[in-house]
N, C-alpha and C positions, 0 to 999 in steps of 0.2 A: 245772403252771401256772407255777411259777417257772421253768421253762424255756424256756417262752413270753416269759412277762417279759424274761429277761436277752438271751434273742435279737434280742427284738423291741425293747430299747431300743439293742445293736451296729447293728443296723439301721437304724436311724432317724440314731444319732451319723454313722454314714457316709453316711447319704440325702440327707439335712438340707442339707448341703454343698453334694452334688450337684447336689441341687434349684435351690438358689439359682444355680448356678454354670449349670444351661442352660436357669432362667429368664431371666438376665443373659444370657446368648447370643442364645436367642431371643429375647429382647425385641428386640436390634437388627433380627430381621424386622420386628415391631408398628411401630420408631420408621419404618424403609424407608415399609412399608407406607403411614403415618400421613403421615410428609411427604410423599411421591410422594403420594398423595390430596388434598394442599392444591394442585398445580400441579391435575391433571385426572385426571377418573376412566380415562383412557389411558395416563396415567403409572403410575398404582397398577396397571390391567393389567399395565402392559409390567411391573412388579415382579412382579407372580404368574407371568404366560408362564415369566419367566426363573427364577425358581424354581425353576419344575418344571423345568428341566434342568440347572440349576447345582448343586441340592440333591441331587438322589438320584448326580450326577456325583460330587460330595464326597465324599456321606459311604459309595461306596463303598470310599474309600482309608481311612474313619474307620470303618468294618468290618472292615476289614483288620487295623488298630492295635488295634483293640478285642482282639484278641486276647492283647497284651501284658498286660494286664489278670490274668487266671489266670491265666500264667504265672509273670510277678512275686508274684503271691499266693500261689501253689503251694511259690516256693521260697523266701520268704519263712517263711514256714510249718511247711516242710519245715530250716528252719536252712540253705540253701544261698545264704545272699545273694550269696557271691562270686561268682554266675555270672548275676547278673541283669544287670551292665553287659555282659556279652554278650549278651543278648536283648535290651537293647534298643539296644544300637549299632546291630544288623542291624533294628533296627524302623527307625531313622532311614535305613540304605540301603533299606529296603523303601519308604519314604517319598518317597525321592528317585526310585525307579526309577516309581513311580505315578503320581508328577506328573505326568509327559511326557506320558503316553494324556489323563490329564485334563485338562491345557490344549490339547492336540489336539481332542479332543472338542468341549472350553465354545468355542475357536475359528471353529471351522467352522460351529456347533449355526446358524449361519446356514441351513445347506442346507434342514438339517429344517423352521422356520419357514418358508421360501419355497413349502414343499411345502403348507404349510397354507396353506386362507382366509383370512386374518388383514387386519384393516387397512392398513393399507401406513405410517401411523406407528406405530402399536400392534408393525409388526414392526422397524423401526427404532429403535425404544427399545430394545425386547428385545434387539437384536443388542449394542447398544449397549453395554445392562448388562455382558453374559457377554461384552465384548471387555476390558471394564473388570476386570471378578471374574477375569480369569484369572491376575492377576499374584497372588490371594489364596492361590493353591493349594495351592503349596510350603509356605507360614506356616503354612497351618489345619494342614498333614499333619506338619509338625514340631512344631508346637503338642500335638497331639493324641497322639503318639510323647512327649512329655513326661507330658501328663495322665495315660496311661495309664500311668505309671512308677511316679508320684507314688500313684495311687489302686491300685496293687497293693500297696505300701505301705500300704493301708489309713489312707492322706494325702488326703483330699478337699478342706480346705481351702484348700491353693494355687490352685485351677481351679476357687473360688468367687473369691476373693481378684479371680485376673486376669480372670473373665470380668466382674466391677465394673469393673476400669480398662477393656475393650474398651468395655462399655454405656456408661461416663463418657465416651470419647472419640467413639465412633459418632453421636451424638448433636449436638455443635456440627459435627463433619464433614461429617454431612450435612448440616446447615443453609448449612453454606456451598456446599457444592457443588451440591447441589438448588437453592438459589435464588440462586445467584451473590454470596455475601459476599465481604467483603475482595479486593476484584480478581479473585474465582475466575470464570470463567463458567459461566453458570445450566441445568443441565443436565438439569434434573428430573428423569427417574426413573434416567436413566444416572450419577447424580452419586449416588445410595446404592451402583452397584456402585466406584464410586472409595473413598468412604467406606470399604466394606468389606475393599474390600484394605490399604488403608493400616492400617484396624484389625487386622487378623488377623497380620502382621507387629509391630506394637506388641503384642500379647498373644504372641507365641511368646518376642521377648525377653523381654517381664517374666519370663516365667515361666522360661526361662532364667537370669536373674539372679537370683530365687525361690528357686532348686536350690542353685546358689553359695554362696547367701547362709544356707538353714537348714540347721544340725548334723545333724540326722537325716537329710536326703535328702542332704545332701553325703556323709557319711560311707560311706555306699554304693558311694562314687569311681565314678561314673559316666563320670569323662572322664578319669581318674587313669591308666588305661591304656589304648590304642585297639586293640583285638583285630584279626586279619587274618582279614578275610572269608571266611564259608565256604558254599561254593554250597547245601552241604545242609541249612544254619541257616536260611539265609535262603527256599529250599524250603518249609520244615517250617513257617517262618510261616507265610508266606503260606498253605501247604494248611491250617493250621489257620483262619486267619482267614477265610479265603475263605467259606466256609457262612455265616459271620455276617454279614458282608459283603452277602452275595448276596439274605440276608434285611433287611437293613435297606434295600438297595438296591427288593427288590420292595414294601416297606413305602412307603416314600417316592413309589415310583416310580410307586406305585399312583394318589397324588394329583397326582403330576405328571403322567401321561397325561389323567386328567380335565380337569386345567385345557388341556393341548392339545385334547382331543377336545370340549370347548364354546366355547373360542374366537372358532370362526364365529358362534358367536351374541350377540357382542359384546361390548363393555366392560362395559356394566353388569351382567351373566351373570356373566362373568369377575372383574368386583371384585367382587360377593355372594361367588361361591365364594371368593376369596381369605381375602374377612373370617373366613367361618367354619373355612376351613382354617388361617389365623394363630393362631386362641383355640382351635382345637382342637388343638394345638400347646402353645400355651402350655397347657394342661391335662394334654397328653399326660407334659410335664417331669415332673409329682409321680411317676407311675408307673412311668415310664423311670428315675427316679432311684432308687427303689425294686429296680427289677432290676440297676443297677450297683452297688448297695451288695450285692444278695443275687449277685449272679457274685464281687465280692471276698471274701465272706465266707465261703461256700460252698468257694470257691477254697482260703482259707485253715485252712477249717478239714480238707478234704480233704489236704490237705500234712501235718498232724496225725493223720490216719489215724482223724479226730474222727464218723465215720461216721451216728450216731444224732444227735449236734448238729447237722448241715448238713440232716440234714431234719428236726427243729424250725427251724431259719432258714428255713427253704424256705417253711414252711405259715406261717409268723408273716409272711413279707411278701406270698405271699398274701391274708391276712388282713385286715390292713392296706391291704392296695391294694385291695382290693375295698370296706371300710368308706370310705374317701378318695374311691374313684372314685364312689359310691349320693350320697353328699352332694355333689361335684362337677357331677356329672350332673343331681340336685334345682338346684342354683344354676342351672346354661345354662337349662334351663327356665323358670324363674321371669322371669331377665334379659336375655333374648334380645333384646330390641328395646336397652336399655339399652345392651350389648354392640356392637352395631351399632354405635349413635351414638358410642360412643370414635371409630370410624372414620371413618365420610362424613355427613353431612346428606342425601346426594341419595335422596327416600325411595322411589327403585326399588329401589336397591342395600339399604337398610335391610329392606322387606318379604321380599326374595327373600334375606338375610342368615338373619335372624329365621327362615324356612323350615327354611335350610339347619340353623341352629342347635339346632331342636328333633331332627332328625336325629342329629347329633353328639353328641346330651344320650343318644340311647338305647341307642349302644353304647360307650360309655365304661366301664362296667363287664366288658365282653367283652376290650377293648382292657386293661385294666389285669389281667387274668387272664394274656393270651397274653404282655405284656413281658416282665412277673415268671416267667412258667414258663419262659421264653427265658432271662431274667437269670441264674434258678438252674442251667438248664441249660448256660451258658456256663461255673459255678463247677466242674460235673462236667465241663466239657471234653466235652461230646455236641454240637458243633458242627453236626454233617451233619443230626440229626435237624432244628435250626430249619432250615435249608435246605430239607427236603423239604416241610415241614408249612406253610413261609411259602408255597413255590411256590404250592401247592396252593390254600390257603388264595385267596391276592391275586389268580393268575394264568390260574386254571383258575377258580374259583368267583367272585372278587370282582368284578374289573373286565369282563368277560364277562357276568355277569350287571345289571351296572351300563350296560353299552353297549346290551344289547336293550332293557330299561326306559326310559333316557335316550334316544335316538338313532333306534332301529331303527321302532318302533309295530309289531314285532310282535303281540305280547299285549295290549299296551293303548295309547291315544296316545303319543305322545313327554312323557318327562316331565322332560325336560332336564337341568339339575345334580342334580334331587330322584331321578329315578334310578342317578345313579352314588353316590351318598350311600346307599342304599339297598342298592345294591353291596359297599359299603363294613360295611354293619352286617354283613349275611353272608359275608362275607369274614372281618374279625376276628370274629365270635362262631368262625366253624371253625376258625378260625386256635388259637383259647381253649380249643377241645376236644380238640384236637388234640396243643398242648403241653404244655397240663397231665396227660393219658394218659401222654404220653412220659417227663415227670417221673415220674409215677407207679411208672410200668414201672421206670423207673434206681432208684429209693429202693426196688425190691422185691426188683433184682439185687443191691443193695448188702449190704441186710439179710439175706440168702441166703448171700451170702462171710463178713459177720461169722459169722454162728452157723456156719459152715463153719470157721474158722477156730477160733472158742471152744471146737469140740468134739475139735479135735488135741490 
């Protein structure tokens, strides 16, 4: 039990941080959301539309970086710090090379909207937004090439730190550019993707200057020498991060098809789902931060050769996020309508909110099993297995079965967002079974090499 204890309080010091750090991030969706909802519930759509293809477009280059993460923890760990300025120089060209597809992509993502039913302003804002978020791309993907420096370091603080200054600044930005202050004109829901670029360049410096400025992460000399590129470094990234990538991408991507594939069925369809995809978001943070604290630690402690410690961390933020998630889950229920009303007044949007909500309340505890088994498994570097196990899970079982329920009336009426949420629960509860086996399985290889080892 004292092992428990000491694990489970390293966990939390590094979670803690986290937490805060991509509740401040995401809250800039809630504040988007919130003002784009005071112009018209079309503006709050075109913010959801665009979401869903700007988000899962992002954060697959912030899958990519995620990788940096164990690395730096590994040889952190391992005593080899002098080789972390070379992983991550090559994270920032790996950074720079991803941009390109993904402002290509957020550019064009016109085509795909034209392909939908969509309102004909509902798709002019959209387009609008993601012509605006494009300029954000390069920031977030440097930004994040930092964060993950910093948190392999087992430094979480600084990327709570600057995602405060991003929230502080997001905040009067959009107010002026959503509703035309100071000379700006009034752009409603395309004036949150200005805000947001503007922001994501202010948080990549800070936290640049961040580096500069503290002893410990300076001392690292991270820009003290500039290494000459090496195709097979920058390779070995990218093939590492890519599995995670490709999983947070099907993860995202999941609720970004949903909000394309109800679209036709209008604004008020489309802002319900938005509200309850935003707070199930913001919930989803305590979890997710949970699994970035157990992939650093996990990470570090395998650099130690700490074998039997990294799976006490394992089952301790397990533990912990399932405890977190059972009470989380009790609140969405209890407050669903309450919840709502942060959002809109219009009480379509509030009833079919409230729906969605009690939905999200009941796989929350599934969703907080499959992060953390992800998390830890990112610490042991089994990258491919979340790959297979996310496909499976979102792609093959989740959204598929969310499309016949929703959409088709095969089996039963059409039951519109309330089937792809439904989609959604079956999808992460497999997802849950899925990686936590696979954990299982590694912590049984592991345990196998120790006594293997103890008995030479």
């Amino acid at each position: 039990m004292h092992n428990y204890r000491r694990e489970t309080r390293h966990l939390l010091k590094l979670a803690i941080p986290v937490l805060i750090a991509s509740v401040a991030q995401t809250s800039m969706g809630f504040v988007d959301t919130v003002m784009a909802g005071g112009v018209s519930a079309t503006d709050m759509a075109a913010v959801s539309v665009a979401a869903s293809i700007w988000l899962p477009s992002i954060l697959f280059g912030v899958g990519l970086l995620i990788a940096i993460v164990p690395i730096v923890a590994t040889l952190n760990g391992s005593g080899k710090k002098d080789r972390i300025p070379f992983e991550v120089q090559h994270g920032f060209l790996l950074a720079a090379c991803i941009s390109l597809p993904i402002m290509f992509v957020l550019y064009n993502a016109g085509v795909l909207i034209d392909m939908m039913d969509v309102e004909k302003a509902l798709a002019e804002k959209t387009i609008g937004y993601l012509h605006a978020v494009v300029f954000a791309v390069p920031a977030f993907l440097f930004f994040q090439t930092l964060k993950s420096f910093s948190e392999g370091l087992s430094m979480t603080i600084p990327a709570m730190v600057i995602g405060f200054i991003g929230l502080g600044a997001n905040i009067p930005l959009n107010w002026i550019f959503v509703y035309g202050k100071f000379g700006a004109p009034e752009m409603g829901g395309v004036g949150c993707g200005v805000a947001t670029a503007i922001v994501y360049w202010l948080m990549f410096f800070s936290m640049l200057i961040y580096i500069k400025l503290n002893k410990r992460l300076n001392r690292v000399g991270l820009f003290a020498q500039w290494h000459k590129p090496q195709l097979s470094a920058l390779t070995r990234l990218f093939k590492m991060g890519l599995p995670v990538a490709a999983s947070i991408f099907f993860e995202v991507s999941l609720f970004a098809a949903i909000a394309l594939l109800i679209s036709p069925l209008g604004s008020i369809t489309v802002a319900a789902h938005q509200i309850a995809s935003n707070f199930s978001s913001l919930i989803f943070m305590i979890p997710m931060s949970l699994g970035a604290a157990l992939s650093i630690r996990v990470g570090h402690l395998m650099g130690r050769q700490e074998l039997f410690e990294a799976k006490i961390a394992s089952r301790s933020g397990l533990l912990v996020a399932l405890c977190v998630a059972m009470m989380t889950a009790t609140a969405t229920v209890i407050f669903r309508e309450a919840i709502a009303l942060m959002y809109t007044d219009n009480p379509e949007v509030i009833m079919i909110a409230g729906q969605l909500l009690f939905l999200a309340a009941i796989y929350q505890c599934t969703d907080a099993i499959q992060v953390v088994a992800a998390g830890a498994l990112r610490g042991y570097k089994d990258m491919r297995a979340i790959f297979i196990r996310t496909f499976i899970a979102y792609w093959i079982l989740g959204l598929p079965i969310g499309y016949i329920l929703g959409i088709t009336g095969w089996f039963l009426p059409p039951m519109g967002p309330h089937g792809f949420w439904i989609g959604n629960i079956i999808g992460l509860t497999a997802a849950a079974i899925m990686l936590a086996t696979r954990l299982y399985w590694v912590q049984r290889q592991d345990n196998d090499t120790q006594i293997a080892m103890s008995l030479r």
